[in-house]
C-alpha positions in Angstrom: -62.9 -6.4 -37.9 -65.1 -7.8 -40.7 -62.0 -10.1 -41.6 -61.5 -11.2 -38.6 -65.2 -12.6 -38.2 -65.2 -13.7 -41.8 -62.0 -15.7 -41.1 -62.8 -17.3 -37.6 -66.8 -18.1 -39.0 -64.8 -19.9 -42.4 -62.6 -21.7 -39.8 -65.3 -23.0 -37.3 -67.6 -24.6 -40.5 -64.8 -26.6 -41.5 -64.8 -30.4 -40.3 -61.2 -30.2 -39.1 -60.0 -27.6 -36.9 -57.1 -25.3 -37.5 -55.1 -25.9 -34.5 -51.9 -25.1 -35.8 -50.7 -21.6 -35.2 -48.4 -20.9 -38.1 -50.8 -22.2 -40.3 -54.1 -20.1 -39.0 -51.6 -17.0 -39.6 -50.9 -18.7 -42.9 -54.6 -19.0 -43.7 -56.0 -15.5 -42.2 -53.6 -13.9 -44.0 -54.3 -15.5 -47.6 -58.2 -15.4 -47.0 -57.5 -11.6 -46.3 -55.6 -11.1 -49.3 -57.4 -12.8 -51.6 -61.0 -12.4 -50.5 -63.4 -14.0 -52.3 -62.2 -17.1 -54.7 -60.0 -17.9 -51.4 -58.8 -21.5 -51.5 -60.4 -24.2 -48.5 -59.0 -24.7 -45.6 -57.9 -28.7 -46.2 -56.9 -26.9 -50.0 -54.9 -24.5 -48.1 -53.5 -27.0 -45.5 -52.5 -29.3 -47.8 -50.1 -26.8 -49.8 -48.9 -25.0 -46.5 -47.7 -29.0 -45.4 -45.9 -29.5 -48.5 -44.1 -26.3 -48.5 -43.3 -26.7 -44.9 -42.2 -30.4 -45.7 -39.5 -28.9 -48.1 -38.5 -26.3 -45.2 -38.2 -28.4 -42.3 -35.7 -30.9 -44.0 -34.0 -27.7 -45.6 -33.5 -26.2 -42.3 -32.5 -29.7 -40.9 -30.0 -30.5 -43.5 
């Protein structure tokens, strides 16, 4: 349960808010595994975006 609150108090101080569901599960997940050391969330948001970039035209083509 600590995680949980760990993860939704790290999400409400950021400026922009995670509204995207894959990417909260994304970002929960990775703050769980990692712990501390864990990357920000516009860190984390901009690497999820480029690997989804890569996906969505993959899946497209």
């Amino acid at each position: 349960m600590r995680t949980i609150e760990r993860i939704l108090r790290i999400l409400r101080q950021r400026e922009t808010p995670v509204t995207d569901p894959t990417f909260a599960t994304y970002y929960s997940m990775l703050v769980s595994e990692v712990g501390s050391g864990a990357p920000t969330v516009e860190e984390a948001r901009r690497d999820f975006e480029s690997v989804r970039r890569v996906l969505d035209r993959a899946f497209i083509a």
